[in-house]
FIKOLZA-1660 file (N, C-alpha, C; in steps of 0.1 Angstrom, whole numbers, plus 5000, padded with zeros to 4 digits):
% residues 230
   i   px   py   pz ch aa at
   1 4877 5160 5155  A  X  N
   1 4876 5164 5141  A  X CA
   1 4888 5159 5133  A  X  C
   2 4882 5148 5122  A  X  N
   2 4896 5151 5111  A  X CA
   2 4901 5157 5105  A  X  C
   3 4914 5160 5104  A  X  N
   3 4922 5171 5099  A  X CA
   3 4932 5163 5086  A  X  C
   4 4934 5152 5089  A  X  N
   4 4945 5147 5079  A  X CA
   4 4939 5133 5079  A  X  C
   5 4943 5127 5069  A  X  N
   5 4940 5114 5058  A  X CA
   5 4956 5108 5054  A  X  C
   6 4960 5095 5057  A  X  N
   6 4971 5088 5056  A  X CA
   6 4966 5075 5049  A  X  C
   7 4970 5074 5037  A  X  N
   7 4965 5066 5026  A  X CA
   7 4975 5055 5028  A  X  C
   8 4973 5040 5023  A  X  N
   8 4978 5028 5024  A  X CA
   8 4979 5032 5005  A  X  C
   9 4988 5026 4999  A  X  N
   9 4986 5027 4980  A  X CA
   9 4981 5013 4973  A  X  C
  10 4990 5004 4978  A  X  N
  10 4981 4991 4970  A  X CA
  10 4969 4981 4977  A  X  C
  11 4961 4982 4972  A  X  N
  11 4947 4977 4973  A  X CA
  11 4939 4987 4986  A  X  C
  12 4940 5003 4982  A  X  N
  12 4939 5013 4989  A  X CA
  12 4936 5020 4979  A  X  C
  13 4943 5029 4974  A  X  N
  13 4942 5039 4958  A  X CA
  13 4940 5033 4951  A  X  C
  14 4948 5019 4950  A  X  N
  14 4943 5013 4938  A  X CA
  14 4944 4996 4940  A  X  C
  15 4937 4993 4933  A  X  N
  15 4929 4980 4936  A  X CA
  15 4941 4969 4934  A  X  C
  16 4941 4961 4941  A  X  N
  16 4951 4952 4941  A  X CA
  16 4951 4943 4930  A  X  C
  17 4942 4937 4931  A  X  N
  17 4944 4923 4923  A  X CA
  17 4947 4929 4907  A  X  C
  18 4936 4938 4905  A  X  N
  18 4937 4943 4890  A  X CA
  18 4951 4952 4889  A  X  C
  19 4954 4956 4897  A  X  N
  19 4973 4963 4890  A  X CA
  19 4985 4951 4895  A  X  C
  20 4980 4943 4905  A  X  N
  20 4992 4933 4907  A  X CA
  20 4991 4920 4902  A  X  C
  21 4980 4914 4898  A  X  N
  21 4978 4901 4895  A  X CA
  21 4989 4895 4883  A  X  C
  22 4982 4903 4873  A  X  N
  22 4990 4897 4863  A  X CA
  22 5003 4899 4857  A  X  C
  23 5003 4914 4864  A  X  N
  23 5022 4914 4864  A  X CA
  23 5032 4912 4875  A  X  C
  24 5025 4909 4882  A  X  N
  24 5036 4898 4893  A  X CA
  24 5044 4888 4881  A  X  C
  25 5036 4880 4871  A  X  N
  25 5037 4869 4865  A  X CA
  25 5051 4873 4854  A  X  C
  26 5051 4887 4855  A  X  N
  26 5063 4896 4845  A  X CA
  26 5072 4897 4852  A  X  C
  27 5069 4899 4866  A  X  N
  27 5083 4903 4876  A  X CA
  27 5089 4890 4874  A  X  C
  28 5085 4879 4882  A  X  N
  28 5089 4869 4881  A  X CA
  28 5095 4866 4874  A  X  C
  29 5093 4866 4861  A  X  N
  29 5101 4856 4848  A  X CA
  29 5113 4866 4847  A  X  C
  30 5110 4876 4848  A  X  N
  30 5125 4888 4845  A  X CA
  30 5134 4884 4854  A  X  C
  31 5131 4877 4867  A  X  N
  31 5138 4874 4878  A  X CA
  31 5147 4862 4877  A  X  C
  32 5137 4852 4871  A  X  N
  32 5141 4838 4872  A  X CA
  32 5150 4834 4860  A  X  C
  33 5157 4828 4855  A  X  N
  33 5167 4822 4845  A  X CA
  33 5154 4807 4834  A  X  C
  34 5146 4806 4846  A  X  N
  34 5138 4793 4839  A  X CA
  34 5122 4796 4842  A  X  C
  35 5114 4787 4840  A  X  N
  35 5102 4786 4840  A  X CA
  35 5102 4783 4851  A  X  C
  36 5106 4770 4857  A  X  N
  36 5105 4763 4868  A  X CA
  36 5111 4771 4877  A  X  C
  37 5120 4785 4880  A  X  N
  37 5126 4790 4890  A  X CA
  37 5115 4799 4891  A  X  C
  38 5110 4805 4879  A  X  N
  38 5098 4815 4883  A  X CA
  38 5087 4805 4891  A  X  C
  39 5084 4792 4893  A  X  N
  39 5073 4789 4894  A  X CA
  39 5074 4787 4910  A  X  C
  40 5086 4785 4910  A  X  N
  40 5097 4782 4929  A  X CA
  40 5095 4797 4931  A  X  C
  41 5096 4807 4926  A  X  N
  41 5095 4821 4928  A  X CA
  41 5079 4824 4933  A  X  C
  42 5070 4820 4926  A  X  N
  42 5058 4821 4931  A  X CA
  42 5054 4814 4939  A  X  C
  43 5060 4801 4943  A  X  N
  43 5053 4798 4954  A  X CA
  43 5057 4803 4966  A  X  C
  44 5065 4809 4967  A  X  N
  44 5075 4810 4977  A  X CA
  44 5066 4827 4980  A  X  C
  45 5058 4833 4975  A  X  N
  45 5051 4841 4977  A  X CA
  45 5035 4843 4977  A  X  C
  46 5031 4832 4977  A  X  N
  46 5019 4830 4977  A  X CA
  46 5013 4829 4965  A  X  C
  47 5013 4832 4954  A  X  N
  47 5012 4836 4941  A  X CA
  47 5009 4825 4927  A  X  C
  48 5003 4825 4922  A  X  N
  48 4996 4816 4911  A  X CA
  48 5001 4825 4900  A  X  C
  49 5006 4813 4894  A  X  N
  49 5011 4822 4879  A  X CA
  49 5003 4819 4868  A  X  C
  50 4993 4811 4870  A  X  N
  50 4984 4806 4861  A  X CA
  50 4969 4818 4861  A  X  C
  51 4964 4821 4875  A  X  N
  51 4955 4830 4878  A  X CA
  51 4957 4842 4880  A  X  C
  52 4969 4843 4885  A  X  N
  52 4967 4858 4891  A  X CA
  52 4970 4860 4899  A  X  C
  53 4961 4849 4909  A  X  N
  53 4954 4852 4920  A  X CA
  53 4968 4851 4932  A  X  C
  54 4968 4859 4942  A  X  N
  54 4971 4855 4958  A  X CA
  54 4968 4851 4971  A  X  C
  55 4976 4843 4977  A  X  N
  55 4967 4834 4984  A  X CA
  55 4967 4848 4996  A  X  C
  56 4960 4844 5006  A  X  N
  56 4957 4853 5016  A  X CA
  56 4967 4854 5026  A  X  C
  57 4976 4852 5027  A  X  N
  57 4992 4850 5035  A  X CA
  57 5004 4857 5029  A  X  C
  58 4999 4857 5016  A  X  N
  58 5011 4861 5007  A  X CA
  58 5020 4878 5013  A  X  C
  59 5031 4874 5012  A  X  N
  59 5038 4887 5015  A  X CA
  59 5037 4898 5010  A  X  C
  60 5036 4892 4992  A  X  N
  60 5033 4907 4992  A  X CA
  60 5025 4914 4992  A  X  C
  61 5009 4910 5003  A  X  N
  61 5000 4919 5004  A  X CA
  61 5003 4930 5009  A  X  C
  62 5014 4931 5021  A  X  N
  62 5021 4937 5027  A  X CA
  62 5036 4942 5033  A  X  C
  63 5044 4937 5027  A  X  N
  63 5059 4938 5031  A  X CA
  63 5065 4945 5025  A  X  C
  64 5076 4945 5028  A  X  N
  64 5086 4958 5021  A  X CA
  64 5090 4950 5009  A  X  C
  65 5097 4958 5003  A  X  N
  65 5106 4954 4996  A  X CA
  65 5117 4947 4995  A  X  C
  66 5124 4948 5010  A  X  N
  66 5134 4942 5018  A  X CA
  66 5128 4928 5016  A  X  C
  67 5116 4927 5026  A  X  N
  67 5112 4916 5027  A  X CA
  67 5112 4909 5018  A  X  C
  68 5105 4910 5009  A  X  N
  68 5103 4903 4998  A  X CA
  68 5116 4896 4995  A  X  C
  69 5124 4903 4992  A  X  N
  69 5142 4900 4985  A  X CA
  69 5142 4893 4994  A  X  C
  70 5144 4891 5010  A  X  N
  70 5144 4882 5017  A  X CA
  70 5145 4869 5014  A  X  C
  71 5131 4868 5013  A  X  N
  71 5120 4857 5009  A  X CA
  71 5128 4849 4996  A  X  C
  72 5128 4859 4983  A  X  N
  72 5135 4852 4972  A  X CA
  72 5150 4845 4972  A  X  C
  73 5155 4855 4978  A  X  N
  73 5172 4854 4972  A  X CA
  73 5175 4833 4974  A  X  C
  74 5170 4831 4991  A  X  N
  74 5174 4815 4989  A  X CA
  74 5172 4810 4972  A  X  C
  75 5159 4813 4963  A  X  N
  75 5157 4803 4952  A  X CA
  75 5165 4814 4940  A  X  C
  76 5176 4820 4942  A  X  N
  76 5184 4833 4932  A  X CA
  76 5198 4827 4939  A  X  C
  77 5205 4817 4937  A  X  N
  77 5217 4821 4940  A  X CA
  77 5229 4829 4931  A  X  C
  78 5234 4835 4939  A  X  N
  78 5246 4843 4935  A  X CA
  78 5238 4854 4938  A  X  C
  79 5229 4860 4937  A  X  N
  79 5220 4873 4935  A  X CA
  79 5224 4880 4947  A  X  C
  80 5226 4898 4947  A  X  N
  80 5227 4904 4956  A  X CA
  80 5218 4913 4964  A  X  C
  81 5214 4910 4978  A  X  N
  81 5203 4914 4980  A  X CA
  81 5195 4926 4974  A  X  C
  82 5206 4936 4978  A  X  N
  82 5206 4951 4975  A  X CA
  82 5200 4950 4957  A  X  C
  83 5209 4946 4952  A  X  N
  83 5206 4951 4936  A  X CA
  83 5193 4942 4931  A  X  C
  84 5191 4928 4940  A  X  N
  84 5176 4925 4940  A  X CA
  84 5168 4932 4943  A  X  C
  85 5170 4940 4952  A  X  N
  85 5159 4952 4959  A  X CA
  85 5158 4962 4949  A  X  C
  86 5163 4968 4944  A  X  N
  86 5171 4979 4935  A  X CA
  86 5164 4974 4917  A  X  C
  87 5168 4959 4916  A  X  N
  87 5156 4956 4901  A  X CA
  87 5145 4956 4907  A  X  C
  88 5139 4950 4913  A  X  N
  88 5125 4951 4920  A  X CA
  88 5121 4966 4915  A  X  C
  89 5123 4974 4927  A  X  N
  89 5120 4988 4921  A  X CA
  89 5120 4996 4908  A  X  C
  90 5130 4992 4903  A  X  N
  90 5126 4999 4888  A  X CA
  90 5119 4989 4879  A  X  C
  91 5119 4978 4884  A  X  N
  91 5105 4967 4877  A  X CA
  91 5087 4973 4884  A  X  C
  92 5089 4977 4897  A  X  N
  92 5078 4981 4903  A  X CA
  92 5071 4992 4895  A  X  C
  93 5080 5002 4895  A  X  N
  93 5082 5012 4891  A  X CA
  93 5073 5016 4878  A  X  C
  94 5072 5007 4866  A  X  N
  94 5067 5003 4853  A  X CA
  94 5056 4998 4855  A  X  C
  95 5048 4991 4866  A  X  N
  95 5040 4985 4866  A  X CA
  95 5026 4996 4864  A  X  C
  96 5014 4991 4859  A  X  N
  96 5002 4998 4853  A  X CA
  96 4991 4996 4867  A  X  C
  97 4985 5007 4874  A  X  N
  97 4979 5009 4886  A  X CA
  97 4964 5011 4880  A  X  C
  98 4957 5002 4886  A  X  N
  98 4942 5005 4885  A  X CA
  98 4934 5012 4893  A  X  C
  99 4932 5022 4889  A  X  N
  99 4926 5032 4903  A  X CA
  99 4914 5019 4908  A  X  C
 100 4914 5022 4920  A  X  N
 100 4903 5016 4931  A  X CA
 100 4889 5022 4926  A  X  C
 101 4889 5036 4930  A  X  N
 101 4879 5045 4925  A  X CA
 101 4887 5055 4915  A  X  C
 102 4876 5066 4910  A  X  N
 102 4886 5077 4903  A  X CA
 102 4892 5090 4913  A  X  C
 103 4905 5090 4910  A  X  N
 103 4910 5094 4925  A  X CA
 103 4916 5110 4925  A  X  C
 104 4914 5110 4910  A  X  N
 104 4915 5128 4909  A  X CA
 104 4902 5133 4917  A  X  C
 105 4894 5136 4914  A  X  N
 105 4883 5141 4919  A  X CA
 105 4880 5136 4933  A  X  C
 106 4882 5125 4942  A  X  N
 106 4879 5118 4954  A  X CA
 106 4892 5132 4961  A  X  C
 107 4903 5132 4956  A  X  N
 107 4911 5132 4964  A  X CA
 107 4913 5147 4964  A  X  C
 108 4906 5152 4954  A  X  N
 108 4907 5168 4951  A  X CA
 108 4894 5174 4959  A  X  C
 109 4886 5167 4963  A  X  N
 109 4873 5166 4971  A  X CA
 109 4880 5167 4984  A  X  C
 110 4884 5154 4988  A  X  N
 110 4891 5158 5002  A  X CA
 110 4902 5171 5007  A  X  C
 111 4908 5174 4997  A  X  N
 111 4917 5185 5000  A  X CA
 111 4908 5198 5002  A  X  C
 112 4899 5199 4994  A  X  N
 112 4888 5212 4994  A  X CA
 112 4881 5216 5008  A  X  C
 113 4880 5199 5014  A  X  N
 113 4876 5202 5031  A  X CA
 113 4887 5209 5037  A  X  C
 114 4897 5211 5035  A  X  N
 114 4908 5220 5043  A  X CA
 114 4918 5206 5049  A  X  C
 115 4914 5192 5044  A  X  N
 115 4923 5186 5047  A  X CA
 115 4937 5182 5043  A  X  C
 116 4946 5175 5051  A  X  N
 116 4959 5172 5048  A  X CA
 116 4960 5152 5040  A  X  C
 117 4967 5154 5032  A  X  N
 117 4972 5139 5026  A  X CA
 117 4980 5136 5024  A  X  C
 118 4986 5123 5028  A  X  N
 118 4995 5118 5030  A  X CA
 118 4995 5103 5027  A  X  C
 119 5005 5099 5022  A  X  N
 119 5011 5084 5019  A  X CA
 119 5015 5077 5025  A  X  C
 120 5016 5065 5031  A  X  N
 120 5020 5056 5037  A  X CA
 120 5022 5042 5030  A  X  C
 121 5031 5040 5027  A  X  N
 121 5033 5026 5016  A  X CA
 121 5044 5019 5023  A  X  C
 122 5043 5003 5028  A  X  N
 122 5053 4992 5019  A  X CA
 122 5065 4992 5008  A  X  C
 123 5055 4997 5001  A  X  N
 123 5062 4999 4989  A  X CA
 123 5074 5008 4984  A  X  C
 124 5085 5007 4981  A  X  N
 124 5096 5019 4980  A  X CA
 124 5094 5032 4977  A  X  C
 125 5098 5043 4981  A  X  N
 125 5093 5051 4977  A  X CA
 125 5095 5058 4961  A  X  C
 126 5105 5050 4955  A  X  N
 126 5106 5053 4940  A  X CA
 126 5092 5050 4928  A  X  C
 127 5088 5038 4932  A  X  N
 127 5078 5030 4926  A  X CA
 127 5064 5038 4929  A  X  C
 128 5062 5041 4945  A  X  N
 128 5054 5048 4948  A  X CA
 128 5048 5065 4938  A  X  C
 129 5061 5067 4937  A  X  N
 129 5060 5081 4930  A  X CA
 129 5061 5080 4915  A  X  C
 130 5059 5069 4913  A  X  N
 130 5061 5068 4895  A  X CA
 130 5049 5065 4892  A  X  C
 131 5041 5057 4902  A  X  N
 131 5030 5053 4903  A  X CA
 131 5018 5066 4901  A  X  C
 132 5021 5073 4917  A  X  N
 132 5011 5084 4916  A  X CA
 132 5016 5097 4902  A  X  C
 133 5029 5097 4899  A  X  N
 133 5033 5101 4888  A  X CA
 133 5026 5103 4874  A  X  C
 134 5023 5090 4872  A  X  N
 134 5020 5086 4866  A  X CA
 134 5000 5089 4863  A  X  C
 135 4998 5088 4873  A  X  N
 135 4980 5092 4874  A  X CA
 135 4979 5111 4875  A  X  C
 136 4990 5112 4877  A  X  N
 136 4986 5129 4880  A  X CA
 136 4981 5131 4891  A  X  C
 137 4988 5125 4902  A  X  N
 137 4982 5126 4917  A  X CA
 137 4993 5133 4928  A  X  C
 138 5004 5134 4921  A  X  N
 138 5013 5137 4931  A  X CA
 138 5011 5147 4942  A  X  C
 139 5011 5162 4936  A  X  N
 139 5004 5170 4939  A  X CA
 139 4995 5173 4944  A  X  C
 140 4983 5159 4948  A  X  N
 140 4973 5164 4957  A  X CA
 140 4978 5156 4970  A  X  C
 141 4989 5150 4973  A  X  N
 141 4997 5145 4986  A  X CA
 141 5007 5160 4991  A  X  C
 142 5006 5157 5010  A  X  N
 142 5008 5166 5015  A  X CA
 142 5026 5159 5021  A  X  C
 143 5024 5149 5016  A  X  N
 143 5034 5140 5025  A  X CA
 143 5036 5126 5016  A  X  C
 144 5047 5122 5014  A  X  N
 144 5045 5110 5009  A  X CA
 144 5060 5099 5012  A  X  C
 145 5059 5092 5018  A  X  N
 145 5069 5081 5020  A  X CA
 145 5064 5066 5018  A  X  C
 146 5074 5057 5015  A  X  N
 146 5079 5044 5014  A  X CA
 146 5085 5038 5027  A  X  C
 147 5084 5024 5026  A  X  N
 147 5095 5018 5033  A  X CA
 147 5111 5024 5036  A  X  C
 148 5115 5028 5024  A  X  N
 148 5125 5030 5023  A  X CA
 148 5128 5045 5028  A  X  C
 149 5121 5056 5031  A  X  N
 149 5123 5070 5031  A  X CA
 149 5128 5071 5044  A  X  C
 150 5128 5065 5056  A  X  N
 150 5136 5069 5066  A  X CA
 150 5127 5062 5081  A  X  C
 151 5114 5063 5077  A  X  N
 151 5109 5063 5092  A  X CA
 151 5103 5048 5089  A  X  C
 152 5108 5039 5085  A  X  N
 152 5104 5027 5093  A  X CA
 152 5096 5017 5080  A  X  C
 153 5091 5007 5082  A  X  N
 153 5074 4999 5074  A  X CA
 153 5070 4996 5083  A  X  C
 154 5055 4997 5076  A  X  N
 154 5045 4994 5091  A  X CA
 154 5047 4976 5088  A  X  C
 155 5039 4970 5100  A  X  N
 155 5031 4977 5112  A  X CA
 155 5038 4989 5120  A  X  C
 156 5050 4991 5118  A  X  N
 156 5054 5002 5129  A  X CA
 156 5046 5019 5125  A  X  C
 157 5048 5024 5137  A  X  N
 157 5035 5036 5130  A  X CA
 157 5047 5047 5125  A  X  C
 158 5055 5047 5122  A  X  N
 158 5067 5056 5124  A  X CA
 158 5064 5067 5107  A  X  C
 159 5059 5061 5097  A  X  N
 159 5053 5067 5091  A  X CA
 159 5046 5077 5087  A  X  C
 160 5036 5071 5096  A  X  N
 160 5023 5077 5100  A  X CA
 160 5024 5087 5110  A  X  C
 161 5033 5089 5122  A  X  N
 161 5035 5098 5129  A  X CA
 161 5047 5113 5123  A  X  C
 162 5052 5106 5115  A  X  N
 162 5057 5115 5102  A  X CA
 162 5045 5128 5098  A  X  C
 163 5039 5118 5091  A  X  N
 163 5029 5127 5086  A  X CA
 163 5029 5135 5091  A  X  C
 164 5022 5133 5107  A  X  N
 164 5014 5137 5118  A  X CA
 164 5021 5152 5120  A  X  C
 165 5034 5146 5122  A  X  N
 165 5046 5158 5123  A  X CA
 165 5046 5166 5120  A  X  C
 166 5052 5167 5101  A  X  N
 166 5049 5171 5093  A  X CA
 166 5043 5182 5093  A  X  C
 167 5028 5176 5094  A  X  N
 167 5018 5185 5087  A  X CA
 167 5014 5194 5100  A  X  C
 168 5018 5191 5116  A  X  N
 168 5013 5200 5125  A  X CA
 168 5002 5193 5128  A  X  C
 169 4998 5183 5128  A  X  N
 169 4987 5174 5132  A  X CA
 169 4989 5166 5141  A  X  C
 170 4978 5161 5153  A  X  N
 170 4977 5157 5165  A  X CA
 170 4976 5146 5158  A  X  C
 171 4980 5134 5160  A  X  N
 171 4977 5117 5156  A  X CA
 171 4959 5115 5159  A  X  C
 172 4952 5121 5164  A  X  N
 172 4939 5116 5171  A  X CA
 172 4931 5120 5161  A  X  C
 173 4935 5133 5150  A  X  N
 173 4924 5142 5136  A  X CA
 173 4929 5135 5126  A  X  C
 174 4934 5121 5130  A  X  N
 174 4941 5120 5116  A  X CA
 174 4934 5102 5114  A  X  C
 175 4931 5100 5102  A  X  N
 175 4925 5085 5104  A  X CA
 175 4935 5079 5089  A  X  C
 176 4943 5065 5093  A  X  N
 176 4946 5058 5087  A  X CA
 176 4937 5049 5077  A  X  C
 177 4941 5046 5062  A  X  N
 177 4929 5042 5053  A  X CA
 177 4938 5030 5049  A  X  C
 178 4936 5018 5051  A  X  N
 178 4941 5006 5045  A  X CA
 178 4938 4990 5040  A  X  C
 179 4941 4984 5034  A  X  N
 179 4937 4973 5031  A  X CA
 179 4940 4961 5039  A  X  C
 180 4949 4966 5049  A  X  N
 180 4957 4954 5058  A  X CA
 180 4954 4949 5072  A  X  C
 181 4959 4939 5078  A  X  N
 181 4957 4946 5093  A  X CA
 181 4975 4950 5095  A  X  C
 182 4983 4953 5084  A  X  N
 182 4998 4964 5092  A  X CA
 182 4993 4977 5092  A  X  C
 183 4982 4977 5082  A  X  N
 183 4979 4993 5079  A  X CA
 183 4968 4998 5092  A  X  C
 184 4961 4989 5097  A  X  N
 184 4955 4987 5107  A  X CA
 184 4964 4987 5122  A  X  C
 185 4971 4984 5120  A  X  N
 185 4976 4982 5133  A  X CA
 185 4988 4994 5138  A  X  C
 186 4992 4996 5121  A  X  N
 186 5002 5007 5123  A  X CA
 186 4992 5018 5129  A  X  C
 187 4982 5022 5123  A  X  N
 187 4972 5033 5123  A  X CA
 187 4967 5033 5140  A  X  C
 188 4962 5021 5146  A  X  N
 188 4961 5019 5160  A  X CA
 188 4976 5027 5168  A  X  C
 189 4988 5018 5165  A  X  N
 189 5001 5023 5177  A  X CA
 189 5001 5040 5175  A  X  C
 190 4997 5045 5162  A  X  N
 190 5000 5059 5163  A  X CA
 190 4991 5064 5170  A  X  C
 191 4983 5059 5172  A  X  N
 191 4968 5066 5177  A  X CA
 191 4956 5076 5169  A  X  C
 192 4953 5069 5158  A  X  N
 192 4947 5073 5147  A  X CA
 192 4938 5069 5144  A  X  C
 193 4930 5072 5141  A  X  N
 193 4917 5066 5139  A  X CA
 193 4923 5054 5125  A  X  C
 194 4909 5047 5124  A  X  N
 194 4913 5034 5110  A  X CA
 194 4903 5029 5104  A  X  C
 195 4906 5031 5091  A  X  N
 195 4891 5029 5082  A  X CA
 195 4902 5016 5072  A  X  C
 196 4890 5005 5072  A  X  N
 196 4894 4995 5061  A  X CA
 196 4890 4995 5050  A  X  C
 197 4897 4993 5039  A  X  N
 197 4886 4990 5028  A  X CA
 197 4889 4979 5020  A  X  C
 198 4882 4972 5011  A  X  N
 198 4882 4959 5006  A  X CA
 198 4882 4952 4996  A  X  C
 199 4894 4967 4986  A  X  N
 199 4897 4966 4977  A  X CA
 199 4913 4959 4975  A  X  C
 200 4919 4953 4986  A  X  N
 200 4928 4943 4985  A  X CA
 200 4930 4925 4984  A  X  C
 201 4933 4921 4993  A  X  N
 201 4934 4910 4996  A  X CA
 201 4921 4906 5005  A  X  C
 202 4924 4910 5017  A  X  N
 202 4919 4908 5030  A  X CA
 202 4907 4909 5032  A  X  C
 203 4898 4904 5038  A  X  N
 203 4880 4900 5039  A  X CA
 203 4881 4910 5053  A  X  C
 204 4864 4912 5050  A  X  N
 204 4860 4923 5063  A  X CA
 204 4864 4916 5072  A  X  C
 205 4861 4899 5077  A  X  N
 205 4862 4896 5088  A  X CA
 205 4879 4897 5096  A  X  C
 206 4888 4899 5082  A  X  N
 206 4900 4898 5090  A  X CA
 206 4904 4910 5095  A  X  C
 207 4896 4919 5094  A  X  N
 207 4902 4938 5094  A  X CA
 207 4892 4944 5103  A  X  C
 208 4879 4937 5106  A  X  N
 208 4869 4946 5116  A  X CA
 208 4870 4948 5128  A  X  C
 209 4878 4937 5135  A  X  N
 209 4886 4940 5147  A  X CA
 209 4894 4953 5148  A  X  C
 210 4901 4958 5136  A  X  N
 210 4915 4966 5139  A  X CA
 210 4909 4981 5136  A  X  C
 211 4897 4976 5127  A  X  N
 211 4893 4996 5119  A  X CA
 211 4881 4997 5127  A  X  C
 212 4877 5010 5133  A  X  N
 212 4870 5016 5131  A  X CA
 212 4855 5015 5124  A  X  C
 213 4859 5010 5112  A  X  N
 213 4850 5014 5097  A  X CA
 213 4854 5000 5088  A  X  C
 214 4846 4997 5080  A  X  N
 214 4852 4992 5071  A  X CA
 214 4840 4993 5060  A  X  C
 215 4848 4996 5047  A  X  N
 215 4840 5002 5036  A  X CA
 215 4847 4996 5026  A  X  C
 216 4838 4995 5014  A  X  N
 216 4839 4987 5003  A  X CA
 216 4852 4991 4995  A  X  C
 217 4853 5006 4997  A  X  N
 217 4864 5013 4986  A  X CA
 217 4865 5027 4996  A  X  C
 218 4873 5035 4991  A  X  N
 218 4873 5050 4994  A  X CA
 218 4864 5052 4988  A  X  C
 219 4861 5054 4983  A  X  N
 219 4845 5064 4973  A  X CA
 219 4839 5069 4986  A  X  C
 220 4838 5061 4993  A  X  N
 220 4826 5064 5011  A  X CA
 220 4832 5069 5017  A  X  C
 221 4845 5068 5017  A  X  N
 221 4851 5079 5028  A  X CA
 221 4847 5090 5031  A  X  C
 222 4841 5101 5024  A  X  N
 222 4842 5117 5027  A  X CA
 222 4826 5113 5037  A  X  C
 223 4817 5106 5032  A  X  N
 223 4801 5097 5037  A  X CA
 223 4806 5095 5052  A  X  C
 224 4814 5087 5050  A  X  N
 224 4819 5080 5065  A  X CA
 224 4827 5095 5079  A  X  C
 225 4833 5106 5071  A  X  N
 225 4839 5114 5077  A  X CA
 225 4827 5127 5081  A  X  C
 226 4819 5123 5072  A  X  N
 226 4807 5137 5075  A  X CA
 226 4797 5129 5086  A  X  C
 227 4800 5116 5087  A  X  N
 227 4791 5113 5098  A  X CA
 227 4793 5112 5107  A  X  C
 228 4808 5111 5116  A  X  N
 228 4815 5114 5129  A  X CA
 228 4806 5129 5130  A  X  C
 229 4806 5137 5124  A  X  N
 229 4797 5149 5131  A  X CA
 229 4783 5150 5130  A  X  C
 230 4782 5140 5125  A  X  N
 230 4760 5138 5128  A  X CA
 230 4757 5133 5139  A  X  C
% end
């Protein structure tokens, strides 16, 4: 039986390409001194500044925020990692989130089953919460962490078994919802069930191995959970 729900946030709650596409192309230039350093900045992340678009490798379908700064600082000299990490986030933080589906009612729906919710992001946990802040979602999370909150980024499940903790839940009632295969694989190590969905980057074929499920969006989810018991 499921008892709890551990959400992935970008291209999961909310659709990726439409809240990150085109302001990636903002982050960047705030970053860079030139045109040509933002353009070294996007490639160096997979990223088209002309489209939008990301290629299917790009980091930041999935990495921390660490990571990322990683990635950059070689084309940032003098820059400090930390306060790279540190603008990132209050740049994240501003950015405009496209719900996936409409997620007041999806998610007010799920809680009414007697279930538990929870967050699991990549993403910092500052940005995170400005984010769901910002939609009037906070409040229906039972649990919510970042990379940065203490237990780890996936793929490690350390997260996810947070939750689990937390909320007094067995890892087995609990099914991971993600766009990735970290979200996928973190959701596997804990021992969680794993539903994909394919409102990020990633194609069914790269994620049907790791989930369970794979569905177009959350909207199906509650569809997909009422039919483990048919």
């Amino acid at each position: 039986m499921i008892r709890g729900i551990i959400f992935d946030k970008d291209g999961t709650l909310f659709d990726f390409r439409r809240s990150w596409g085109a302001w990636s192309a903002h982050l960047l230039r705030e970053l860079a001194e030139t045109e040509a350093q933002a353009q070294d900045l996007a490639a160096a992340l997979g990223y088209d500044m002309e489209t939008g678009a990301f290629a299917p490798w790009s980091p930041v379908i999935a990495a921390t925020a660490e990571e990322i700064a990683e990635l950059l600082l070689p084309l940032l000299p003098g820059c400090d990692k930390q306060e790279l990490v540190a603008r990132m986030n209050r740049l994240a933080a501003g950015a405009e989130m496209c719900e996936a589906v409409p997620l007041q009612p999806l998610l007010a729906g799920l809680r009414a089953r007697g279930l538990k919710i929870g967050l699991a992001t990549n993403d910092s946990e500052l940005p995170a919460r400005a984010h769901l802040g910002r939609h009037g979602l906070t409040d229906l999370f039972d649990f919510i962490a970042g990379a940065d909150s203490g237990h780890g980024g996936k793929p490690e499940p350390g997260m996810l078994l947070a939750f689990a903790d937390r909320l007094g839940l067995a890892p087995a009632q609990v099914v991971m919802v993600g766009d990735s295969a970290h979200d996928l694989i973190a959701g596997r190590a804990a021992g969680m069930r794993t539903v994909a969905v394919l409102t990020g980057i990633a194609v069914a074929e790269d994620l049907a191995g790791l989930a369970d499920a794979v569905l177009p969006d959350i909207g199906e989810l509650a569809d997909w959970i009422d039919g483990l018991a048919a």
